[in-house]
C-alpha positions as CSV (number, residue, x, y, z in Angstrom):
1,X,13.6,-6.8,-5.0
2,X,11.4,-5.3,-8.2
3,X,8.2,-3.4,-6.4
4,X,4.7,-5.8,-6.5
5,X,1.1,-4.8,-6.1
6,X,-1.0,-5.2,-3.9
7,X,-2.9,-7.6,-4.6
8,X,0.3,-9.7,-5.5
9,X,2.0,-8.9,-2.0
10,X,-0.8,-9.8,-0.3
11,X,-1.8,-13.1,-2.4
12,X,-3.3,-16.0,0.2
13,X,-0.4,-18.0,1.0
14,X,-2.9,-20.2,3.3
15,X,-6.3,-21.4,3.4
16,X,-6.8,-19.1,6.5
17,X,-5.9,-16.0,4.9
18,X,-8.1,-16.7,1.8
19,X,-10.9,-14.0,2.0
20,X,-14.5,-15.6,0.9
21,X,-15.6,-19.6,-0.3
22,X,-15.2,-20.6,3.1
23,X,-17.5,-24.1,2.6
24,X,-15.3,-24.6,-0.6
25,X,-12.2,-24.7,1.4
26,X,-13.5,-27.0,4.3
27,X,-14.7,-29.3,0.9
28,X,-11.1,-29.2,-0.3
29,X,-9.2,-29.7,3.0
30,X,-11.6,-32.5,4.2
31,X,-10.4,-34.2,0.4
32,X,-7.3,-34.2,0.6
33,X,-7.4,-35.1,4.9
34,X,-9.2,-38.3,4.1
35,X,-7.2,-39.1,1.0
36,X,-10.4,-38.9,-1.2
37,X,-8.9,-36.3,-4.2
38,X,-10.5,-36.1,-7.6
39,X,-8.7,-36.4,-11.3
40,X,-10.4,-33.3,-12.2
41,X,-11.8,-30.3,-10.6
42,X,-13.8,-27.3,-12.2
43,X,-13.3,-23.7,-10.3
44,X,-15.7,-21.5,-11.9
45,X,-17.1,-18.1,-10.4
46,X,-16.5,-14.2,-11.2
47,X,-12.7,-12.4,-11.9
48,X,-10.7,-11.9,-8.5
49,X,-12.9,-14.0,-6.2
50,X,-9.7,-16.6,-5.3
51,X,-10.0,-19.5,-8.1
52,X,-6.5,-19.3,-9.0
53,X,-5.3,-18.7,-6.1
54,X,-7.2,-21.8,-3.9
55,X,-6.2,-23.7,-7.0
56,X,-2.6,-23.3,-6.1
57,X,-3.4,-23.4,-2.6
58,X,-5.2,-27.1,-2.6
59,X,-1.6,-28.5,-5.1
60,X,0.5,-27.0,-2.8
61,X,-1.7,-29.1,0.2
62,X,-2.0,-32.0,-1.7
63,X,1.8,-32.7,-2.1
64,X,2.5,-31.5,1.3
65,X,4.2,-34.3,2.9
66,X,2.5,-34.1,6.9
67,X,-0.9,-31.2,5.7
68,X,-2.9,-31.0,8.7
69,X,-5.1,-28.0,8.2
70,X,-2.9,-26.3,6.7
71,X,0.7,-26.9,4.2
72,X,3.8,-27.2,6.7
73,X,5.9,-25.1,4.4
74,X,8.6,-27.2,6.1
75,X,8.9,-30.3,3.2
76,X,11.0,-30.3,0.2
77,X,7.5,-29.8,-1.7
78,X,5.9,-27.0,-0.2
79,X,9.9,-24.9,0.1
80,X,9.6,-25.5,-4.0
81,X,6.5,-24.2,-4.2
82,X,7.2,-21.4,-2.1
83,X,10.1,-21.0,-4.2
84,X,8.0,-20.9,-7.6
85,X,10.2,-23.6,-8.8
86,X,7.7,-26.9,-8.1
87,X,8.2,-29.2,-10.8
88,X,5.3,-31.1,-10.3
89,X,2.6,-28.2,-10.1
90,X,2.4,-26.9,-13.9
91,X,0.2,-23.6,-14.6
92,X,-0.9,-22.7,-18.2
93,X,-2.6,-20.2,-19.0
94,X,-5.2,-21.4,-21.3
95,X,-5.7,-17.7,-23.0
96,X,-2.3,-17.2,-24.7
97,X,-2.1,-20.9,-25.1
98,X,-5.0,-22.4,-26.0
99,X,-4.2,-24.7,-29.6
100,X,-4.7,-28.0,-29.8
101,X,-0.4,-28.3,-30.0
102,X,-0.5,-27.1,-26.5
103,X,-3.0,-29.7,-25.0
104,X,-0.9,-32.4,-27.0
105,X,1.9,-31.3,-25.2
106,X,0.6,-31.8,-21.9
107,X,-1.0,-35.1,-22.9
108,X,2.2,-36.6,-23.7
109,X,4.1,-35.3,-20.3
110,X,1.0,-36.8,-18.1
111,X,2.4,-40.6,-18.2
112,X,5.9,-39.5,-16.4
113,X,5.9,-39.9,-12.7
114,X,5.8,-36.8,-10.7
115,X,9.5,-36.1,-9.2
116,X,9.0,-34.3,-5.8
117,X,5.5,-34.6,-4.9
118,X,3.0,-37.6,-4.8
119,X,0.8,-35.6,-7.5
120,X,1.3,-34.0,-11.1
121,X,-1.0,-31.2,-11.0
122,X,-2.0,-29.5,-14.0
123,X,-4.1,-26.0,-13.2
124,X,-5.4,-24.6,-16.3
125,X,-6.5,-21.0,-15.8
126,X,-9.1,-19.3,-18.3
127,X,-10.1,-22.7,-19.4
128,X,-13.1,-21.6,-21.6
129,X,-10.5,-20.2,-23.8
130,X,-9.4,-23.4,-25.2
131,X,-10.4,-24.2,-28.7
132,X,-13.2,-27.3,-29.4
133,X,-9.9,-28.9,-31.1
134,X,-8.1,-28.5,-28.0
135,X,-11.3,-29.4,-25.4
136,X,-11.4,-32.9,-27.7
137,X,-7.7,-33.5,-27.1
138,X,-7.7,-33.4,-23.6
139,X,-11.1,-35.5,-23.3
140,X,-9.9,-38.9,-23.3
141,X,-6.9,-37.6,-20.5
142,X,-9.4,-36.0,-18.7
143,X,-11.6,-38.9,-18.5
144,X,-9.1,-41.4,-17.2
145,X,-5.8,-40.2,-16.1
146,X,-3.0,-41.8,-14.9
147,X,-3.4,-41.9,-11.2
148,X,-0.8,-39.6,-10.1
149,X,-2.0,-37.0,-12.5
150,X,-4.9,-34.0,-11.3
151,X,-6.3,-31.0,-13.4
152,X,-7.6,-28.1,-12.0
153,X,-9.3,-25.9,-14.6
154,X,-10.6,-22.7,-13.5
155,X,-13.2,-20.0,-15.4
156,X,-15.1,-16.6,-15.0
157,X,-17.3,-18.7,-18.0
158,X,-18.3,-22.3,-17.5
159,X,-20.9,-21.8,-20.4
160,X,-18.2,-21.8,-22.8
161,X,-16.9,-25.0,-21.8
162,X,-17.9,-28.1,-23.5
163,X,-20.5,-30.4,-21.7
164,X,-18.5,-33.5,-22.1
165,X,-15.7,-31.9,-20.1
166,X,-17.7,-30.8,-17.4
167,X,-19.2,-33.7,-17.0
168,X,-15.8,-35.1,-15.9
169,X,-15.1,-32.8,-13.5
170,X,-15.8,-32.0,-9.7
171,X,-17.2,-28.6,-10.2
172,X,-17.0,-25.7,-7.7
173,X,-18.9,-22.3,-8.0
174,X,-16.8,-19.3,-6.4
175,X,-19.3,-16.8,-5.0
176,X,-18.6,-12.8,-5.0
177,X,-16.8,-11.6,-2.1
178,X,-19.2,-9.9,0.7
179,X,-18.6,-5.9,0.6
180,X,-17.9,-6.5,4.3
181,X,-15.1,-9.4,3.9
182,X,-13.6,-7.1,1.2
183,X,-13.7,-4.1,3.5
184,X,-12.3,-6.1,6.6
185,X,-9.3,-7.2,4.2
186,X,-8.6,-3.3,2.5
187,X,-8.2,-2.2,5.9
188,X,-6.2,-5.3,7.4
189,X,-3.2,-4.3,5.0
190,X,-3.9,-0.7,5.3
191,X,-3.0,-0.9,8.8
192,X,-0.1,-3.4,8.4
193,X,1.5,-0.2,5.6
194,X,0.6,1.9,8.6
195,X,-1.4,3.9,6.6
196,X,-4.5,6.4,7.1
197,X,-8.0,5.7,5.4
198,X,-11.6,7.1,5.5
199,X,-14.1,4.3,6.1
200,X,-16.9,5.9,3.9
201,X,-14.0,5.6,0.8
202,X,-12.8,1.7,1.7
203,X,-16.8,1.5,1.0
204,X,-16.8,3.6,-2.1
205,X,-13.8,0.9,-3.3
206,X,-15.2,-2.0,-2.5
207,X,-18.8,-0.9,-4.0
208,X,-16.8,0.0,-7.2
209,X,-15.2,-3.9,-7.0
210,X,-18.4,-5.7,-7.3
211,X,-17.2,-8.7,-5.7
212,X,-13.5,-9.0,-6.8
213,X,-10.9,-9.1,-4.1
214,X,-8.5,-8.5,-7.0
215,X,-10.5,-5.2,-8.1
216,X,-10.3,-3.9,-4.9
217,X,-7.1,-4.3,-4.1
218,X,-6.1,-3.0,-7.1
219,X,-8.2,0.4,-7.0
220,X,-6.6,0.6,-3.3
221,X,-3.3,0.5,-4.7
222,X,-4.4,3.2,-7.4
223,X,-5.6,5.5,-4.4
224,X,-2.1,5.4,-2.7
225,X,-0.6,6.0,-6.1
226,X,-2.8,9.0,-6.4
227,X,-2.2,10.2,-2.4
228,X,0.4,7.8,-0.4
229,X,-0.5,9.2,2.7
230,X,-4.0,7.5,2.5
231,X,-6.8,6.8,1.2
232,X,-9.7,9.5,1.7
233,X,-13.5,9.7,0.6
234,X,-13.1,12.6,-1.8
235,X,-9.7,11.2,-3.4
236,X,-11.7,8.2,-4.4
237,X,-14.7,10.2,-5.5
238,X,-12.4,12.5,-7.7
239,X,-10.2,9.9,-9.1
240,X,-13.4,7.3,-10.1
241,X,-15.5,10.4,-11.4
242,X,-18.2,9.9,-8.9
243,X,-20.9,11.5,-7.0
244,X,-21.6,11.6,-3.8
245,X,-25.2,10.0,-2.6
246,X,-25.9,13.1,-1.1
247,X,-25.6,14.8,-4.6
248,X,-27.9,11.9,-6.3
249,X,-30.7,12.1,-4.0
250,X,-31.0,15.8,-4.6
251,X,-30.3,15.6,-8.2
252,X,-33.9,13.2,-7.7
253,X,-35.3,15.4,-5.1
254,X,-34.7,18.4,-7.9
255,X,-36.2,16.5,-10.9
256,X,-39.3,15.7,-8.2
257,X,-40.2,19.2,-7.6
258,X,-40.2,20.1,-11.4
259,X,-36.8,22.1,-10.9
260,X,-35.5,21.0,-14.3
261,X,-32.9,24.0,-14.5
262,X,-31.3,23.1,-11.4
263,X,-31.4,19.2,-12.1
264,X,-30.1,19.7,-15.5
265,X,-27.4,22.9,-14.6
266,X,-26.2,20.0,-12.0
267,X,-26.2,17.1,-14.3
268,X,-23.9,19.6,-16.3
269,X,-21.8,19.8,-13.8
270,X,-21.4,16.5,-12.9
271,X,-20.3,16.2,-16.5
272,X,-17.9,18.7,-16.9
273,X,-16.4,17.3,-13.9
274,X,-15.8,14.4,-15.6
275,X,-17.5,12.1,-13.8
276,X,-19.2,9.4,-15.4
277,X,-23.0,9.4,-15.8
278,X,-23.9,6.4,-17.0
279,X,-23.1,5.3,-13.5
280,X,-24.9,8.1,-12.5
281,X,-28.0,6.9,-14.2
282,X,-27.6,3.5,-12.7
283,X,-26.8,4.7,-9.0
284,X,-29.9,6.6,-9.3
285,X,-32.1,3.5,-10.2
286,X,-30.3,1.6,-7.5
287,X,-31.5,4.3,-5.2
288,X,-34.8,4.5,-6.5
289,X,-35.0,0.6,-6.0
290,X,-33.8,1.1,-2.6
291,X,-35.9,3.4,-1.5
292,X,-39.2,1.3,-3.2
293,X,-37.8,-1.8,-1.2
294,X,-37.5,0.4,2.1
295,X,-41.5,1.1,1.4
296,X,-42.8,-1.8,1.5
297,X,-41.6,-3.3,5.4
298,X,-38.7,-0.1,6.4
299,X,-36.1,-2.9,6.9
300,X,-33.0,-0.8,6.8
301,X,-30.8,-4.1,6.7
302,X,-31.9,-4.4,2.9
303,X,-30.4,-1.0,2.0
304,X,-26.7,-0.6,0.5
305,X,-26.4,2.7,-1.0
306,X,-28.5,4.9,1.3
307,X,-29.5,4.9,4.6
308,X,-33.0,5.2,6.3
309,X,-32.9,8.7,6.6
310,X,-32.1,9.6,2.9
311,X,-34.6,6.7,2.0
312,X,-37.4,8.5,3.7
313,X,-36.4,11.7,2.0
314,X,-36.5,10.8,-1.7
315,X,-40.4,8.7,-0.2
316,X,-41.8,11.9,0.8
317,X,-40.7,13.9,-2.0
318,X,-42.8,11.8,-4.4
319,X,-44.9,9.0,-5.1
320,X,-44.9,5.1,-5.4
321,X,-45.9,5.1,-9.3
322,X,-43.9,7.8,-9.5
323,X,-40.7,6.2,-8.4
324,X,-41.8,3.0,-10.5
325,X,-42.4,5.6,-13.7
326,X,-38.5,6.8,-13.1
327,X,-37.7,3.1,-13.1
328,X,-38.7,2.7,-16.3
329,X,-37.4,5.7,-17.8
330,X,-34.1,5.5,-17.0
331,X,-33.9,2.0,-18.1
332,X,-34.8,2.9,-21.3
333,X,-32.1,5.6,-21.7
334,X,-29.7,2.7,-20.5
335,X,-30.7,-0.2,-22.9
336,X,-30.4,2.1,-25.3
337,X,-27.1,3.6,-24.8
338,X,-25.4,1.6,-27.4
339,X,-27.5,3.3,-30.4
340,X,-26.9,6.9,-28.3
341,X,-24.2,8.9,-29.7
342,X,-24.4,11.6,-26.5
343,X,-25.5,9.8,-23.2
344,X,-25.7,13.2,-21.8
345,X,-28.3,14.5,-23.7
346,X,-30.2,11.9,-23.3
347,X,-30.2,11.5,-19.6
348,X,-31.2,15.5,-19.9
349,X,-34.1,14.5,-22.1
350,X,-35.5,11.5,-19.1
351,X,-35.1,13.8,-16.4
352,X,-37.4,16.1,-18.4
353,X,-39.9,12.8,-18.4
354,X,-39.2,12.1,-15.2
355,X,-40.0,15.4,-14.1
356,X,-43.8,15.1,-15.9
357,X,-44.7,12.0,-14.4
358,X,-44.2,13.2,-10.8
359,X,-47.5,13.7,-9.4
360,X,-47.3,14.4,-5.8
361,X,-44.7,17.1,-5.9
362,X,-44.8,19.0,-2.7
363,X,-46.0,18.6,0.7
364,X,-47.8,22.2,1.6
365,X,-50.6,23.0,3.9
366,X,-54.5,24.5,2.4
367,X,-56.9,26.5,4.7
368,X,-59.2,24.7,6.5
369,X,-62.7,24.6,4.8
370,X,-64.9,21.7,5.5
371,X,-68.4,22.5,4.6
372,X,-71.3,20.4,5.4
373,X,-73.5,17.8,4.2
374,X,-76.3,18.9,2.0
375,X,-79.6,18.2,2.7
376,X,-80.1,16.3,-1.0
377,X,-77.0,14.6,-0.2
378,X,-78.3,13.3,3.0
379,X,-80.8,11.8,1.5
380,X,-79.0,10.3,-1.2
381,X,-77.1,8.8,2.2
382,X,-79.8,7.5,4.1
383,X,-80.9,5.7,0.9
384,X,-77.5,3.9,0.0
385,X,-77.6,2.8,3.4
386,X,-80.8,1.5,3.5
387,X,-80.1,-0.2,0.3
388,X,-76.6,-1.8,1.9
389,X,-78.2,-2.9,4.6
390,X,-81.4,-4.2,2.9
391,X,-83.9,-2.9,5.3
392,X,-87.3,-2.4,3.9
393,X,-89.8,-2.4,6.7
394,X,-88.3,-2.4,9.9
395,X,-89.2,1.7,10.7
396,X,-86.9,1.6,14.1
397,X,-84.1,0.6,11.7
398,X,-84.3,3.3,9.7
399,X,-85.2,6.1,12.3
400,X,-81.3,5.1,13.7
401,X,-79.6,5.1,10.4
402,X,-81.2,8.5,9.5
403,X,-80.6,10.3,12.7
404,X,-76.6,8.5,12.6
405,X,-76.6,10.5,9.0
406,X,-77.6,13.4,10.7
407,X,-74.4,12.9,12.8
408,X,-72.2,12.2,9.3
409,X,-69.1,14.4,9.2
410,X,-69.1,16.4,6.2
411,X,-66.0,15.0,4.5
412,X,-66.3,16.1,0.8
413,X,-63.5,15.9,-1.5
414,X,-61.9,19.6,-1.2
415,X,-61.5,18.7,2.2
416,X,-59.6,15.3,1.6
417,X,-58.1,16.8,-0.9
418,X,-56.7,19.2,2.1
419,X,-56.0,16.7,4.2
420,X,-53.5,15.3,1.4
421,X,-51.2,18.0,1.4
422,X,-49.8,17.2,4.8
423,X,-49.4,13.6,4.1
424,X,-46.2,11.8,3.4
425,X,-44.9,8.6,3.3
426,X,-43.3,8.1,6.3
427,X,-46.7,8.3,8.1
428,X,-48.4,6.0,5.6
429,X,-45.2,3.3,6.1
430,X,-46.2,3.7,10.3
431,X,-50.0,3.5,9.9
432,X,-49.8,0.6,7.4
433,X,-49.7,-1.6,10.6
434,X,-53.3,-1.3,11.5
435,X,-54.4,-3.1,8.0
436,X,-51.6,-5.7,7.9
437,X,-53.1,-6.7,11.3
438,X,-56.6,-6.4,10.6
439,X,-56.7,-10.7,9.8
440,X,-56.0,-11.1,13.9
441,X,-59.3,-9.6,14.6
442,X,-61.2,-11.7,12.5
443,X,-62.3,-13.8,15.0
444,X,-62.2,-11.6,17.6
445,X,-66.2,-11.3,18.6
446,X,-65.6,-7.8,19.8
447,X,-63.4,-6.5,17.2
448,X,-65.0,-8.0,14.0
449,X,-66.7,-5.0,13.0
450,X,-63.7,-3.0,12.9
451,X,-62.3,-6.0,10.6
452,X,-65.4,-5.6,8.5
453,X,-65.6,-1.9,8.1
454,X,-61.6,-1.4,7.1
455,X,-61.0,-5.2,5.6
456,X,-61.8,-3.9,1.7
457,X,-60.7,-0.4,2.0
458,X,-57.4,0.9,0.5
459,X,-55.3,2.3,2.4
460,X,-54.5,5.7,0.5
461,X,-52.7,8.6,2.2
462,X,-51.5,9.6,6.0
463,X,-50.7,12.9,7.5
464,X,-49.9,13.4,11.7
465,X,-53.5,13.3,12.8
466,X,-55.5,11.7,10.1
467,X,-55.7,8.2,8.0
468,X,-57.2,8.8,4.7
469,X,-58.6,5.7,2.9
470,X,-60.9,4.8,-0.8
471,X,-64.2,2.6,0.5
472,X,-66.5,0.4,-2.3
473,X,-69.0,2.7,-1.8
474,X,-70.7,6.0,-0.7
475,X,-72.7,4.3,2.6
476,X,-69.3,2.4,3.8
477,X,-67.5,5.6,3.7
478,X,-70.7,7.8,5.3
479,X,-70.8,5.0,7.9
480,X,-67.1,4.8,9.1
481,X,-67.2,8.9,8.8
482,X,-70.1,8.9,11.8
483,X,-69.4,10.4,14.4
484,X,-70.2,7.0,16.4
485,X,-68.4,5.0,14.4
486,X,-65.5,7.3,13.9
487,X,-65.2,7.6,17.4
488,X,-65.1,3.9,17.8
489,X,-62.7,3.1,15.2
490,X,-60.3,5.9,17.3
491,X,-60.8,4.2,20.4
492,X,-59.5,0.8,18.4
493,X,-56.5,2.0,16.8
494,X,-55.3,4.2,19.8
495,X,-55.5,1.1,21.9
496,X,-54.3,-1.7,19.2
497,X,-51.3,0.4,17.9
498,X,-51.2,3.1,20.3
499,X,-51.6,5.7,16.6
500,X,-53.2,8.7,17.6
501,X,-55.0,9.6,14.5
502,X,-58.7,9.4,13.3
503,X,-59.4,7.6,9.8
504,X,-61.5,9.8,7.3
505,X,-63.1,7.6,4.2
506,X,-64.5,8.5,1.0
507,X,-65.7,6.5,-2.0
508,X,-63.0,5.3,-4.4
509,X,-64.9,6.7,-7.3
510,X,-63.6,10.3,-5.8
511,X,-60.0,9.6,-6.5
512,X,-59.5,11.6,-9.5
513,X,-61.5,14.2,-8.8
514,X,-59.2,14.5,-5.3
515,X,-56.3,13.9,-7.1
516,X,-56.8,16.6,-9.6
517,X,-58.2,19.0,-6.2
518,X,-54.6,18.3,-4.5
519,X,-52.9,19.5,-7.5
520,X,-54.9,22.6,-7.6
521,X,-54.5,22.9,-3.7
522,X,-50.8,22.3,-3.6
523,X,-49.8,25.4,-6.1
524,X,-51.8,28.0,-4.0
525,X,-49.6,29.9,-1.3
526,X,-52.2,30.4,1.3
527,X,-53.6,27.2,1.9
528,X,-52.9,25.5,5.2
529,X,-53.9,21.7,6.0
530,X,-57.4,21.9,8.2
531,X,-57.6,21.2,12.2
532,X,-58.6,17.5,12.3
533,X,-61.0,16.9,15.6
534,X,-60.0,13.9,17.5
535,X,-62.9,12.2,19.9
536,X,-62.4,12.6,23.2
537,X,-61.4,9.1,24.9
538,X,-59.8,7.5,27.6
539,X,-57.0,5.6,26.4
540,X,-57.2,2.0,28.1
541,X,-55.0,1.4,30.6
542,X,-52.2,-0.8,30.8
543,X,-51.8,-4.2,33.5
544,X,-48.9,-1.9,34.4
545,X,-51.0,1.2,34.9
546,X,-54.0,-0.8,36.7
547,X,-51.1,-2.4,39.6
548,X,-49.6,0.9,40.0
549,X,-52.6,2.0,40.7
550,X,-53.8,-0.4,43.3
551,X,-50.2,-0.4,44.7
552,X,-48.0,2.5,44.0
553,X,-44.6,2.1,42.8
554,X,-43.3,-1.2,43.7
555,X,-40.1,-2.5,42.8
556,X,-39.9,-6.4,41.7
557,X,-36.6,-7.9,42.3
């Protein structure tokens, strides 16, 4: 017997081993179980995802003579079929045979009875191929067929097909197969050839298949071509011109720290390797999107081509609209490709962008220098406080909200701008917590004012030991940076969501200037992050903590 592929030898020759459109097959099964069959049937869905294949799979079941859940294989019907020679079951392939003579032709065989099975079943494959001429022809046989007479048409492009026809069918939409489905099938007839595989390259293959069974079987088969004793990660990676993720998220990390040598001296390289970068430029905005998408809630269930770790890697080494700028750039390289004669240089040229629009590019420490308050800005203090709080008269008032000014942390913008350079996003991802919470405490009489002070703040920056956040205005921020208040706003967030860090404020009007002050900051050597100085405060104790306490160690059974 001649040699057959893959994807051939392993063809579905029951519902059961059909990978994928599980609720299609129940659908089709229950049909023909309870005797209720349509004339006409649409299979439409992406290349390789099983239409042909249930199609042949639901005639052969139909004109078994006892189905159950499955063909007996036993009857004169289904041995014919098995056979190839079924006279009843007709394919055409509506591609290399789609005139209006060939339509005519199976209009005039569709009045003679079927001669071995209780159906004539007609499965048309690549049905949008057909001609109008050819669609009209079949029309009126589609519409009402003699009774022992079914079609099955099957697509990868329903839009092509004329609205009157698929009007008249039962239509079916064939999902892409799940990576893991595809995966669990690779290495089912990997281990029936007895064969060796890396796991890391069945998932290179089926990520390369995008949802076709077929695809991947057949790059499977071009991987054992390539090395029969198996199929290894670096094999596939060689043979398909790719990169390893590894390689991308440095290539990123590279471009991030304004290393555009290296980025483009490896891009090069890539190149000459011949590996393909377009893909290149699209797996890195699928990493990008990734990693943005790991941002917003860290659910590492949402993430297919890295993994948490590499996610946080390519977040700290840059920016939110950083990221979202890179988005856009190499978009623009790719919607452009057709009208770009050397993709190469191109790619060169948005890296260069890329590299310009990265803002926060390294995470260094600056000296610690906080000076203090001066006196003219104290004043200036006292008055925007007085002002918020629209006390005119009341002396007592103000004697407390001048000496609490005294007690005002000098937090100027050289010293958040310090406090920036040992911030990343990992730590802003953990601390957002406190102000995705803050509604609960709304109506919490004893915790409103932390609600009140932090509700319209944004959340900018965190290092290990401090929370960094832009208020409306100079008093807010003067008033959360007291040493009362900061001390209480510690206590809350230590207890809350047990984060041992103290938040520091300024007025949103400073961000530029801090921004600009972090870039100055981050290119000298010798600067060191300062010493942030926690309150001292007892952490309240647990119900767990307060029985052990009263009663030791007890065990509850």
């Amino acid at each position: 017997m001649s040699y057959q592929v893959l994807y051939r030898t392993y063809r579905p020759a029951k519902f059961e081993e059909v990978v994928g459109q599980d609720y299609i097959i129940k659908i089709l099964k229950n049909a023909n179980k309870s005797n209720k069959i349509a004339h006409a049937y649409l299979f439409a869905g992406p290349r390789g995802t099983g239409k042909t294949t249930i199609a042949k799979l639901f005639a052969k079941a139909i004109n078994c003579e006892s189905f159950k859940e499955e063909a007996c294989d036993e009857c004169d019907s289904c041995i014919a079929f098995n056979n190839n020679s079924h006279p009843d079951i007709i394919e055409m392939d509506a591609a290399s045979n789609n005139g209006v003579d060939n339509i005519r032709e199976i209009v005039e065989q569709v009045n003679y009875a079927p001669i071995l099975g209780k159906y004539k079943i007609y499965i048309i494959d690549e049905a949008h191929m057909l001609s109008d001429s050819a669609f009209n022809a079949l029309l009126k046989t589609l519409e009402e067929p003699p009774t022992h007479v079914i079609f099955i048409l099957a697509t990868t492009d329903p839009e092509k097909i004329i609205p009157t026809v698929l009007s008249r069918c039962q239509r079916y939409n064939f999902s892409k197969i799940s990576k893991f489905n595809m995966k669990k099938k690779m290495i089912e007839i990997l281990n029936k050839e007895n064969l060796k595989y890396d796991e890391e390259a069945i998932d290179e293959i089926a990520t390369m298949a995008e949802g076709g069974m077929r695809d991947a079987l057949s790059i499977l088969e071009q991987m054992l071509s390539y090395n029969d004793s198996g199929v290894y990660k670096e094999d596939v990676l060689k043979v398909f011109g790719l990169s390893t993720t590894e390689e991308k998220i440095n290539l990123l990390n590279e471009v991030h720290s304004h290393n555009i040598a290296s980025a483009i001296k490896h891009l090069r390289d890539i190149y000459q390797a011949g590996k393909d970068v377009k893909k290149l430029a699209i797996d890195l905005l699928e990493i990008i999107k990734e990693a943005l998408i790991y941002s917003d809630d860290a659910d590492e269930k949402l993430l297919n081509k890295i993994n948490p770790v590499e996610a946080k890697s390519l977040l700290d080494s840059t920016n939110i609209q950083t990221l979202l700028n890179d988005i856009n750039t190499l978009k623009e390289v790719l919607i452009n490709n057709r009208i770009n004669q050397n993709f190469l240089s191109y790619l060169e040229l948005a890296f260069i962008k890329m590299a310009n629009n990265q803002e926060n590019n390294e995470i260094k420490k600056v000296e610690n220098n906080k000076p203090a308050i001066k006196e003219e800005k104290k004043k200036e203090v006292v008055k925007e406080i007085i002002k918020e709080e629209k006390i005119v008269d009341n002396k007592v008032e103000k004697e407390e909200i001048i000496n609490n000014v005294e007690n005002v942390i000098g937090e100027d913008n050289n010293y958040i701008a310090a406090l920036l350079l040992g911030a990343s996003k990992s730590e802003k991802i953990n601390d957002a917590i406190i102000f995705n919470k803050l509604d609960l405490y709304k109506n919490e009489v004893d915790k409103r004012k932390y609600y009140e002070l932090l509700n319209k703040a944004e959340h900018f920056a965190s290092n290990k030991d401090a929370i960094i956040i832009f208020t409306e205005n100079d008093a807010q921020a003067n008033n959360i940076n007291s040493l009362e208040i900061r001390k209480e706003l510690y206590s809350f967030i230590m207890n809350e969501f047990n984060i041992n860090k103290v938040i520091v404020a300024t007025n949103k009007d400073n961000k530029k200037d801090i921004v600009n002050l972090y870039r100055e900051l981050a290119k000298e050597k010798s600067s060191e992050m300062p010493t942030i100085e926690k309150p001292e405060i007892k952490k309240a104790r647990t119900n767990e903590e307060k029985l052990k306490e009263l009663f030791g160690e007890v065990k509850v059974k």
